[in-house]
C-alpha positions in Angstrom: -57.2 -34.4 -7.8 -58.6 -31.6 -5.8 -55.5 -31.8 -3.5 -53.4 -31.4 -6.4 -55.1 -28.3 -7.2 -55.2 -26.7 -3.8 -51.1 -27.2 -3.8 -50.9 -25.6 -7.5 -52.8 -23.1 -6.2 -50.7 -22.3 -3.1 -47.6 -22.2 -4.8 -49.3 -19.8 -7.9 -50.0 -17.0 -5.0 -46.7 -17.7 -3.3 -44.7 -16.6 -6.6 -46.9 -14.0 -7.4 -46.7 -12.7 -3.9 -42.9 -12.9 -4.0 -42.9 -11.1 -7.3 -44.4 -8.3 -5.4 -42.2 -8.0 -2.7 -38.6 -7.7 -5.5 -37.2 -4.5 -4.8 -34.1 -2.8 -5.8 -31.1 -2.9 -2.9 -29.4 0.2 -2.7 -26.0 -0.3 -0.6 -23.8 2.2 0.5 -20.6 1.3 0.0 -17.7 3.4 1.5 -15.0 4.6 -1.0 -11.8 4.2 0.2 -8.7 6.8 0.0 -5.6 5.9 -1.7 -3.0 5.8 0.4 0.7 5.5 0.2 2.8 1.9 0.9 6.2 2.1 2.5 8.5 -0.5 2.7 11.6 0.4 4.5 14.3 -2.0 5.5 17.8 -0.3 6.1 20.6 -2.2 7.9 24.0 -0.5 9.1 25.9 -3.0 7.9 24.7 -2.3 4.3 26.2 0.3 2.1 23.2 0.5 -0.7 19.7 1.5 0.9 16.3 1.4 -0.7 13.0 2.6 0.7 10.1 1.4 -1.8 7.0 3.5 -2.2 3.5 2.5 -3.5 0.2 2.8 -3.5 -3.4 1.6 -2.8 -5.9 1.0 -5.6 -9.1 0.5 -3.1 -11.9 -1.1 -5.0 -14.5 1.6 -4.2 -12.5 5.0 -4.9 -13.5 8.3 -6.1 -10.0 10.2 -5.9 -7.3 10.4 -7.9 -4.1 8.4 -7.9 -1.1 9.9 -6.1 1.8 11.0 -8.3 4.5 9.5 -7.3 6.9 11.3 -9.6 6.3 14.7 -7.5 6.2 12.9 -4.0 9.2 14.1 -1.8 10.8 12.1 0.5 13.3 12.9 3.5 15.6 10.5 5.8 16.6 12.4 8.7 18.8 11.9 11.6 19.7 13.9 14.7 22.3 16.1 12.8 21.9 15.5 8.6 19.1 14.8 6.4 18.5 13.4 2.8 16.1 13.1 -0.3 16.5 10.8 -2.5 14.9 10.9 -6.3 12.2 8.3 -7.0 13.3 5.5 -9.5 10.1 4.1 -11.2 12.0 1.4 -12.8 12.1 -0.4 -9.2 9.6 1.7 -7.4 12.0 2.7 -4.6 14.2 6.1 -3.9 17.7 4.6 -3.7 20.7 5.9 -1.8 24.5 4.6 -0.8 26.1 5.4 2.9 28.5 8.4 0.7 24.8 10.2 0.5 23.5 9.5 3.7 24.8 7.0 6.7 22.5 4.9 8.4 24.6 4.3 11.6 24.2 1.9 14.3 22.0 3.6 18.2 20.9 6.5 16.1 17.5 8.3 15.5 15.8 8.2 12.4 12.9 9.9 11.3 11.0 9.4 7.7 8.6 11.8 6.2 6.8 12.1 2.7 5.0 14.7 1.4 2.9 14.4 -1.4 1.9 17.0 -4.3 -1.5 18.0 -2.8 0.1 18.2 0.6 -0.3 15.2 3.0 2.4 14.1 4.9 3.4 10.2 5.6 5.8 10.0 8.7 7.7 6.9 10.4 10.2 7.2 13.4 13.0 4.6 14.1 15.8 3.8 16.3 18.4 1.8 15.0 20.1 -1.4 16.7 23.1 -1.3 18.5 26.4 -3.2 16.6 26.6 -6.1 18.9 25.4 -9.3 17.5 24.6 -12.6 19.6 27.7 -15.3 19.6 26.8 -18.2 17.4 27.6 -21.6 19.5 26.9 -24.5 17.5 25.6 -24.9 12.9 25.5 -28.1 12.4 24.1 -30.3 9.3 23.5 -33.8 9.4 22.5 -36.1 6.3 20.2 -39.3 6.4 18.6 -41.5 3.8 15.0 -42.1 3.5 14.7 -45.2 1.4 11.1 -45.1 0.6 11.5 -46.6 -2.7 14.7 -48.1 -3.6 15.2 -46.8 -6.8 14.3 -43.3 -5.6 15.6 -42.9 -2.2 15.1 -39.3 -0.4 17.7 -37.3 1.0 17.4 -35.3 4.1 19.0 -32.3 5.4 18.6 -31.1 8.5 20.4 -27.7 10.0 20.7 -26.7 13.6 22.1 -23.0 14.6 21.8 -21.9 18.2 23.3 -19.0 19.4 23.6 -16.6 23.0 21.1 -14.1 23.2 22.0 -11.0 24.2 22.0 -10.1 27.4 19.8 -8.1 29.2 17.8 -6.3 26.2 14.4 -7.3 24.5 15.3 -9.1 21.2 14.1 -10.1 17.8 15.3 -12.4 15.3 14.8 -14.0 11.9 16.4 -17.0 10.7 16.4 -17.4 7.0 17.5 -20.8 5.0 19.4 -21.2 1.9 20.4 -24.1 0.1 23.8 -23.8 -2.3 24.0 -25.2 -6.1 26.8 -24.9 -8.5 26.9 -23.4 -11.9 29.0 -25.3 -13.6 28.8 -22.5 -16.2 30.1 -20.1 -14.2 31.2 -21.3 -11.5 29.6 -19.2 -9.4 27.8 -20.4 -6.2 24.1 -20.0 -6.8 22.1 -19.5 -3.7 17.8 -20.3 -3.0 15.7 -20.6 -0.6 15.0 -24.0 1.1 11.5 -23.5 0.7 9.9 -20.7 -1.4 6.5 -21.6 0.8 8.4 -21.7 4.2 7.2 -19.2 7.0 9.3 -17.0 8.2 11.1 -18.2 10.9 10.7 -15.9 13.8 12.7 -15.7 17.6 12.3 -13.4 20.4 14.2 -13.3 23.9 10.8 -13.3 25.8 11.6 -15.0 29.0 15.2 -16.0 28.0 16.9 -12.8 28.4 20.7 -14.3 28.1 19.7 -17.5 27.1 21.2 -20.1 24.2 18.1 -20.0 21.4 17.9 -22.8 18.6 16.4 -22.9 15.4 16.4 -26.0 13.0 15.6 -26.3 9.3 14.5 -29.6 7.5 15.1 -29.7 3.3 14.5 -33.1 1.9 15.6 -33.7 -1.6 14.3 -36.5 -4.3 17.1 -38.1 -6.9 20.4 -36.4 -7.6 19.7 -34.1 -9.7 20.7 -30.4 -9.2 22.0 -31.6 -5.4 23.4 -28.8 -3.2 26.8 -28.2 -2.5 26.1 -26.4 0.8 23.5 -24.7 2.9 23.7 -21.7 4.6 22.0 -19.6 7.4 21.1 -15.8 7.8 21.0 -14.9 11.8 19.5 -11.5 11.7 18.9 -9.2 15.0 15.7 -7.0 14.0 14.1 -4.6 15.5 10.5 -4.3 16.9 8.7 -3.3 13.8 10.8 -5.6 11.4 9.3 -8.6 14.2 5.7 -7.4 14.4 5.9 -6.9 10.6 6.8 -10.2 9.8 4.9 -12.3 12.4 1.5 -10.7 10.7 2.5 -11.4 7.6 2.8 -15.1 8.9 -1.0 -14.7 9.7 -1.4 -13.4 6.7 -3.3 -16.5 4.2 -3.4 -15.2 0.6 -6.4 -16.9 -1.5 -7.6 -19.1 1.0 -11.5 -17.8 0.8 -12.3 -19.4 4.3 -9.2 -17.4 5.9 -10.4 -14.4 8.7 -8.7 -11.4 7.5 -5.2 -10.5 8.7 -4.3 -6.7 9.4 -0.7 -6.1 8.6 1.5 -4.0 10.9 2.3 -0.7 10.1 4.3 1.8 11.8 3.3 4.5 9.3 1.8 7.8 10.0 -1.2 8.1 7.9 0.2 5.9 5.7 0.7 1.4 5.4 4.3 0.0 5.4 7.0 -0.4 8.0 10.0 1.8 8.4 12.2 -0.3 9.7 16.2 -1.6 10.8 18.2 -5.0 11.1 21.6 -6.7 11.5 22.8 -10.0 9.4 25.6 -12.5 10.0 25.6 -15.2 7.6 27.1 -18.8 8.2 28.0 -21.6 5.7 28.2 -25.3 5.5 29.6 -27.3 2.7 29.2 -31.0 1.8 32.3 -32.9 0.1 31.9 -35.3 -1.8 
């Protein structure tokens, strides 16, 4: 009994001793400044550009948000220049090669200029015209029969092509399956996998070299069953690759995921300004 009451009595002064000690934390936290999000992607090849423009919203802020609608922005190359207006419907400044050519081993330099005065800036050279010589697409089909009633289909693609010779370069693969719509008749295209990572190549220690990439799609029943696939071989610059192979790193919503710094080749600024070539090949299957 009397040990009982030496215990109650211990744990009586340790509350009231932690009572004591509460005090109120005062943290500094740092307010961040807004700043502006560029997300340039121009290709010679293309005829319609768009730069898009944003902005932070940084949890802690004590300034105002950026107007967009008075922001000015200018493409410029060696001997012309342009600004386009700023469309808020898509939140990009738009413009066609009749406005302003983005041509192939040519200078470009980017700059924004806000109302209050600060300046966003971005320098690119774009890629030369030549594009590696694809040697070999193939697709072969198997049959998983996991379940008779339900077997799985499986696609797999193989592109390999000649890397260019004696230059450092970048590429990106990208994967499409093809549907029909019977509707229209059009051929509807989608991406093999809406979760896939993006499927990134450089010429590091193959200068000249044949490089391979190979996809895998498996498919379950018969319904809505592609017609085709196809693959997008794009040459990319340096900033398009560094761009991407963060954003590979990069784990959205996973709480136990270290924190991923994207690349950015913006001046005072976030974003990447940025230049690539495509060439697009297609398989069909006949049935």
């Amino acid at each position: 009994m009397k040990k009982n009451k030496i215990i109650q009595g211990i744990l009586l002064i340790a509350i009231v001793i932690n009572y004591g000690c509460e005090t109120d934390a005062n943290v500094i936290v740092p307010a961040g400044e807004r700043k502006l999000v560029v997300g340039g992607f121009l290709s010679p090849t293309e005829n319609e550009h768009q730069i898009s423009l944003s902005q932070t919203d940084p949890l802690f802020s004590t300034d105002t948000p950026i107007s967009l609608a008075n922001v000015k922005l200018t493409i410029s190359s060696d001997s012309s220049s342009y600004s386009p207006s700023y469309d808020f419907n898509s939140g990009t400044f738009q413009f066609n090669n009749n406005q302003f050519k983005i041509e192939n081993d040519k200078n470009y330099h980017l700059k924004i200029v806000t109302e209050d005065g600060k300046i966003v800036e971005s320098d690119m050279r774009t890629l030369s015209n030549q594009m590696p010589l694809v040697t070999d697409f193939k697709l072969t089909v198997d049959t998983i029969t996991k379940d008779w009633m339900y077997p799985e289909i499986q696609y797999s693609l193989k592109i390999s092509w000649n890397d260019l010779i004696g230059e450092q370069n970048y590429y990106r693969l990208i994967a499409n399956r093809l549907l029909k719509d019977f509707d229209s008749n059009d051929t509807i295209v989608e991406p093999l996998n809406y979760f896939n990572e993006y499927e990134l190549k450089d010429d590091k220690g193959k200068d000249g070299q044949v490089l391979t990439a190979n996809f895998k799609y498996i498919e379950s029943g018969a319904m809505n069953s592609p017609i085709g696939f196809e693959i997008i071989l794009m040459k990319v610059d340096v900033n398009y690759y560094n761009y991407y192979k963060t954003l590979n790193n990069y784990a959205d919503g996973d709480p136990f995921a270290e924190p991923v710094i994207l690349f950015s080749n913006i001046q005072n600024g976030l974003g990447v300004f940025c230049n690539f070539q495509t060439e697009k090949r297609r398989l069909f299957l006949f049935f």
